[in-house]
Each structure stands twice: as C-alpha cells, then as structure tokens.
C-alpha positions in Angstrom: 141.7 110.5 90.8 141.4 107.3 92.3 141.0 108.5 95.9 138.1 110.7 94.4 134.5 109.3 96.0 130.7 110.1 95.3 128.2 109.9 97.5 124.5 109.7 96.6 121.9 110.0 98.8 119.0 108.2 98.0 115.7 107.4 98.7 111.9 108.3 98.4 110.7 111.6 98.4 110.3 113.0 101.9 113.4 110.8 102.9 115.4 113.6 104.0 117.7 113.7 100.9 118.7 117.8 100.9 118.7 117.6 104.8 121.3 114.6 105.1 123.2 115.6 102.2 123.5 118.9 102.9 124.9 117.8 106.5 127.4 115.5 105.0 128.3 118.0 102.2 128.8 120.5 105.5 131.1 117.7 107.5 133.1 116.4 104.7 133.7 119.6 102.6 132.7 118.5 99.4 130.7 119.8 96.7 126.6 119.1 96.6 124.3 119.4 94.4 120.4 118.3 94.5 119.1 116.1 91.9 116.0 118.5 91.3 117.9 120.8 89.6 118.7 118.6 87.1 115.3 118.1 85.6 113.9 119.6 82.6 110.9 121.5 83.1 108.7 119.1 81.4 109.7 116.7 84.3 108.9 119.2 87.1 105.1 120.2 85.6 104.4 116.2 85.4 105.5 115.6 88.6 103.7 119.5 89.6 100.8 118.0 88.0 100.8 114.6 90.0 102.0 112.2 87.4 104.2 110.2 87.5 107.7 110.3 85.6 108.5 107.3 83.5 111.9 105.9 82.7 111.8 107.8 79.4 111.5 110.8 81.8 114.2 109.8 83.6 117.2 108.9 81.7 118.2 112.4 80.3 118.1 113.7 83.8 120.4 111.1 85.3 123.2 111.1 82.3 122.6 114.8 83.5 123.6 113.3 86.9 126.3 111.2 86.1 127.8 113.9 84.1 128.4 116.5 86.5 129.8 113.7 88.7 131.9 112.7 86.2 133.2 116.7 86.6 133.4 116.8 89.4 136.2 113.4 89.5 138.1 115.2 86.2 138.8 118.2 88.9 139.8 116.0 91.5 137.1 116.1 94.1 135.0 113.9 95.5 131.1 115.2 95.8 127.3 114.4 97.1 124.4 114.4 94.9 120.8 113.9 96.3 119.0 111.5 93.7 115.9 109.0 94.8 117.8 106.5 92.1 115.0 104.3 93.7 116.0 101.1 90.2 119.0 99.1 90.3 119.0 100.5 86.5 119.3 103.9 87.5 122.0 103.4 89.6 123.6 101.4 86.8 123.3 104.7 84.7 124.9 106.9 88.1 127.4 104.3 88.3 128.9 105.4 85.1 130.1 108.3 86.8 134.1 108.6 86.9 135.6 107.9 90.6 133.6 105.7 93.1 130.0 105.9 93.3 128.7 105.3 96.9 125.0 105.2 97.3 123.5 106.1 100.9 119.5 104.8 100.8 117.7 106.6 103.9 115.0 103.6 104.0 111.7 104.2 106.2 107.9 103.6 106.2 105.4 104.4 104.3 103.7 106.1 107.4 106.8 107.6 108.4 108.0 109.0 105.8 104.2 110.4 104.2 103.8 112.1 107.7 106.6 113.9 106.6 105.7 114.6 103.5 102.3 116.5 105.0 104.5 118.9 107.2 106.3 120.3 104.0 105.4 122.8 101.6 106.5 124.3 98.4 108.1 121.3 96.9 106.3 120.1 93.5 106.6 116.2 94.5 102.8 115.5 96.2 102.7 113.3 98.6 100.0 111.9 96.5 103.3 110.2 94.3 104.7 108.5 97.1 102.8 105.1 97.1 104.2 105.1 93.2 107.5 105.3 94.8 107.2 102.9 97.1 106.0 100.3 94.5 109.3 101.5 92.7 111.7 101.4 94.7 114.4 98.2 94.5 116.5 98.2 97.4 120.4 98.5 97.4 121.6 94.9 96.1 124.5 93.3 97.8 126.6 94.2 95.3 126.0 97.9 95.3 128.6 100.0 96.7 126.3 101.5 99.5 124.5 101.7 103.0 121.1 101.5 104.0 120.3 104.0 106.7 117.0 104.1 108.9 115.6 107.8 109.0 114.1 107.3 112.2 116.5 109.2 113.9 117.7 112.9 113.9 119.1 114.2 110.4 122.2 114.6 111.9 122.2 111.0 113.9 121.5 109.7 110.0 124.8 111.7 108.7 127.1 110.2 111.7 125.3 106.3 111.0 126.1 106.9 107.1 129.5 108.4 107.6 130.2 105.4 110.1 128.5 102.8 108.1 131.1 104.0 104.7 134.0 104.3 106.9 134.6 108.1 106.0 135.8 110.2 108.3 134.1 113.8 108.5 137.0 117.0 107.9 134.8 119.6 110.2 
C-alpha cells in the first residue's frame, strides 16, 4: 500500500478538471472519478440556483471524497479525483485519505478561465460563482504535497507539465 498515490486535480470551475484528469487517468491507468458526483442533491440545486455552497455544504461531500480514496488505497491502486479543494482545510480533510495524496492546482486568470466558462454548457456551476471562487481559493502551501500547473496551454501540454512536475511516469 505504500506505493499507492492519489492525485487530485484542482482548481476553479472552468479550470479544466474532467479534461486533465481524465487525460492523466487515460496515461497512467488508474481509476477517476469526478468530484461532482459526490454531491448531494441539495448541493447541486444551490449551486443550479447560483448560490454559493458554504463549508457546512461542503464537508459531507469531501469525507465522501476522501472515502472512496481511501478505497481505492485498501485495494491497492492508486487513483485521480477531480475536486476544486480551493481551502487549505479542505485539503486537510482529502488529506485524510489512505496512501499519498498529491494535489495538481491548474491555476489561471480570472479572464481566462471565465472565457471558458462562457463556451460551456450544461454544467450547473454559472459562471456567475466564479468571482466567489476566486475570493476562495488559498493557493497550494509549501508544504502541500502538490504542483501548480498554468492552463494556458493545451489540455494535454497541462497533463505532460503535471506528470513532469510529480515525477510520474505515464504507463500508455
């Protein structure tokens, strides 16, 4: 188990999360999951609704987290999760996971990032919220077992820089 490594991709919404993850869940072979689908419902119509969630909100869905990386250590594999885990605190609470817990922040602008945000559709994060994120987001502390990636770059430029950056090799 102690070879067993978790990676979480982080950042605001519109980041490129699913895109990055789902990239480096492709090269490395491991199991991914996306953070969304760990939410109650009454977190999704808030959000749906354009409100904020609050840290009440919150910690239910990442012990939810942590949990099924916990799991997914117990069985021996390493695995991604997509989570914005934008406070040291949630992290602290991810963290708690069995194995190693490796966080990958895909850091840009506000502009950059809510241009984005207008070319999607169908997700139930507005880019109304993302201001709020911004003013929440705490940046990975030297003492955080991760890598701060710029997203200004192809999806797949940001997977080799992150893979690079941990010093994991990718197994296809």
């Amino acid at each position: 188990m102690s070879d067993v490594q978790h990676l979480v991709v982080m950042g605001v919404a519109g980041s490129g999360k699913t895109t990055v993850a789902t990239i480096l869940a492709d090269r490395l072979g491991w199991p991914y999951a996306e953070a969304d689908t760990f939410h109650p419902q009454a977190n999704i119509d808030k959000m749906s609704a354009g409100t904020p969630l609050t840290d009440d909100d919150r910690w239910p869905w990442l012990g939810a987290i942590r949990d099924w990386l916990t799991e997914r250590t117990r069985s021996g594999q390493s695995a991604i999760v997509t989570c914005s885990a934008l406070k040291v605190a949630y992290r602290d609470v991810l963290r708690e996971a069995e194995g190693r817990v490796r966080f990958v922040h895909l850091d840009g602008s506000l502009e950059q990032i809510g241009e984005r945000m207008a070319g999607r559709s169908g997700h139930f994060m507005p880019p109304s919220l993302l201001p709020s994120q911004f003013e929440t987001l705490q940046p990975l502390g030297e003492d955080e077992d991760g890598v701060v990636i710029p997203v200004g770059v192809s999806p797949q430029s940001v997977a080799d820089a992150a893979l690079r950056e941990l010093g994991i090799g990718a197994t296809r």
